[in-house]
C-alpha positions, 0 to 999 in steps of 0.5 A, spaced: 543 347 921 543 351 926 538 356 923 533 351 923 534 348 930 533 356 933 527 357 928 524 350 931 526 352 938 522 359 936 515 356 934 516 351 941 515 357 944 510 360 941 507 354 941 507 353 948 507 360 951 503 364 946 504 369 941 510 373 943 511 381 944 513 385 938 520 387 943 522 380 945 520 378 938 526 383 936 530 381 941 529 373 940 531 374 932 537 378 934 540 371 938 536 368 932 542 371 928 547 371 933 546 363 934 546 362 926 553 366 926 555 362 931 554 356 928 555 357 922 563 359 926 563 352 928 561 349 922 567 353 918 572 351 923 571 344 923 570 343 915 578 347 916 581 343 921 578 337 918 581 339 911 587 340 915 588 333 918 587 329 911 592 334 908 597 332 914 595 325 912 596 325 906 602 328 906 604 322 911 601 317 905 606 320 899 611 320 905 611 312 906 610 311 898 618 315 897 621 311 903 619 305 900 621 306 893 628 309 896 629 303 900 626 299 894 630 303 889 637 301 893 642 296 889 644 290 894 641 294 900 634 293 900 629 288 902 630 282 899 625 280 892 625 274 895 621 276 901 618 282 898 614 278 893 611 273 899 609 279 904 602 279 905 602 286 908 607 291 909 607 297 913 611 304 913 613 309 919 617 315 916 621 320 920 620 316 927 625 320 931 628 320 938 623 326 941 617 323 940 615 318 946 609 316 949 610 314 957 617 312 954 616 308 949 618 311 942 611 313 937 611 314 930 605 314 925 605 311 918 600 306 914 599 300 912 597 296 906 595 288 905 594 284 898 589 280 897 584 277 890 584 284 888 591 287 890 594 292 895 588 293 900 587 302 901 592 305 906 590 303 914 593 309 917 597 305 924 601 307 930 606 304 932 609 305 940 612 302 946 618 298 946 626 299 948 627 299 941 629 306 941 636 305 943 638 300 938 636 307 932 640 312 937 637 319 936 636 320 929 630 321 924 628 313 922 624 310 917 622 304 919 618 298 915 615 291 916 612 286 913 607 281 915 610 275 912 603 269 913 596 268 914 597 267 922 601 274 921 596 278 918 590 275 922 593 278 928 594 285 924 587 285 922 585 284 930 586 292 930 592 291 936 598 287 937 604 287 941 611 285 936 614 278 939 608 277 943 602 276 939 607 275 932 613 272 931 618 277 929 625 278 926 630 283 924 628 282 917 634 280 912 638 285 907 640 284 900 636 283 893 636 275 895 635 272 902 635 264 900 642 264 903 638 265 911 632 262 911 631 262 919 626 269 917 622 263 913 620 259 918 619 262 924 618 270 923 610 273 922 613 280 922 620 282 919 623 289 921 627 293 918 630 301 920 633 306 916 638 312 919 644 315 916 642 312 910 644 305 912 638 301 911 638 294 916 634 289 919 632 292 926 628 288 933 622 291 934 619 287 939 615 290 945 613 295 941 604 295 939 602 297 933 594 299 932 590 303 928 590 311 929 583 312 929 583 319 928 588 319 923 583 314 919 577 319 920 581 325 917 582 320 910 576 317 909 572 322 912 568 317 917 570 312 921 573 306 918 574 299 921 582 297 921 579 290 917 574 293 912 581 297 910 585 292 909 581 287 907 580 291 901 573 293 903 574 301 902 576 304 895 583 307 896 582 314 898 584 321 894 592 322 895 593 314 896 596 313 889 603 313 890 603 308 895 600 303 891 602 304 886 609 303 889 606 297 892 604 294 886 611 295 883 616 293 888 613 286 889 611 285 882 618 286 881 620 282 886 616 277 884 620 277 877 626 278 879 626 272 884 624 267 879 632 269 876 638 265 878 641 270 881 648 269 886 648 275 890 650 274 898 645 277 903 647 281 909 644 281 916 
């Protein structure tokens, strides 16, 4: 690309100016050379960069995928099936830890996934920040996961941006393989929340926290931008590096969709 620009840029000269004289024409293909090495540079460093940026993501992806399945994979300590199995999407931050900020606020970076008629949506990549909520979780590396429970919740996810107890109704989500003994999370939460530090997995209060699309992260994984809608409305084939995140996805609510149909005695936690 940036041989044939200087070329062009050459014979506009000579067009408009005249032949060129044998020492400048020596001169001229030499910055024709330097231009093209130079552009070539640039060209190298940004396929490199943008190379390392889907890597990092990736790594993210494959990062979220191991929180839920360890979470999911907990006996009596994980998200209920019976709340697993209605979630219509499902959100995961790994590793948020206390020395991240942002004017205060905590930040973290994860992906999100929604179901629909052809199944779990391809990763959206989001951000989550803002909020108080950081003093609830101490200063410990934490998992966070949420899960938008109804239509109205996801109408607001797909606006791109939302606040968490302002724009949905959230609640610190319910512990344990069943949640029929505490239906509160049913009637009123769009959101339910949960953390995990030390090893302890529970319900968590997010609110006032906003969470949106990261853009640049969406562009290093799809390599083009990508709308938040066009994702998670199933629109975009999922990309490479995003299997093991459906794929946990599409077990764990199948799961839960099994499980929640069996009579079961099990008490839930809060």
């Amino acid at each position: 690309m940036g041989i044939t620009l200087t070329a062009e840029l050459v014979r506009l000269f000579v067009k408009t100016q005249g032949p060129i004289p044998f020492a400048e024409s020596m001169i001229m293909k030499r910055v024709m050379g330097s231009l093209a090495v130079c552009a070539a540079m640039v060209l190298s460093a940004a396929s490199v960069a943008w190379s390392a940026d889907k890597e990092d993501e990736i790594k993210r992806v494959n990062n979220a995928a191991t929180v839920l399945t360890e979470i999911m994979n907990t006996p009596d300590k994980s998200i209920p099936d019976n709340v697993m199995k209605d979630a219509r999407c499902v959100a995961v931050i790994p590793s948020m830890v206390k020395a991240a900020f942002v004017f205060g606020g905590n930040y973290g970076k994860g992906v999100a996934s929604c179901h629909n008629a052809n199944g779990w949506s391809a990763p959206a990549p989001i951000l989550l920040g803002g909020g108080s909520w950081g003093l609830q979780i101490g200063g410990e590396a934490v998992d966070l996961v949420l899960l938008i429970m109804n239509d109205q919740g996801m109408e607001n996810l797909l606006n791109s941006k939302f606040k968490i107890g302002a724009d949905a109704s959230a609640a610190a989500g319910p512990v344990g393989r069943h949640a029929e003994g505490d239906t509160d999370w049913k009637m009123k939460a769009q959101v339910l929340t949960y953390s995990r530090a030390r090893g302890l997995f529970a319900g968590v209060s997010l609110n006032g926290a906003v969470l949106k699309q990261d853009e640049d992260d969406s562009r290093a994984l799809y390599g083009k931008d990508v709308s938040f809608q066009s994702i998670l409305k199933g629109k975009v084939p999922p990309p490479q590096g995003s299997t093991s995140f459906l794929a946990a996805l599409k077990k764990f609510s199948a799961q839960a969709q099994t499980a929640s149909n069996e009579p079961h005695s099990q008490p839930v936690q809060r």
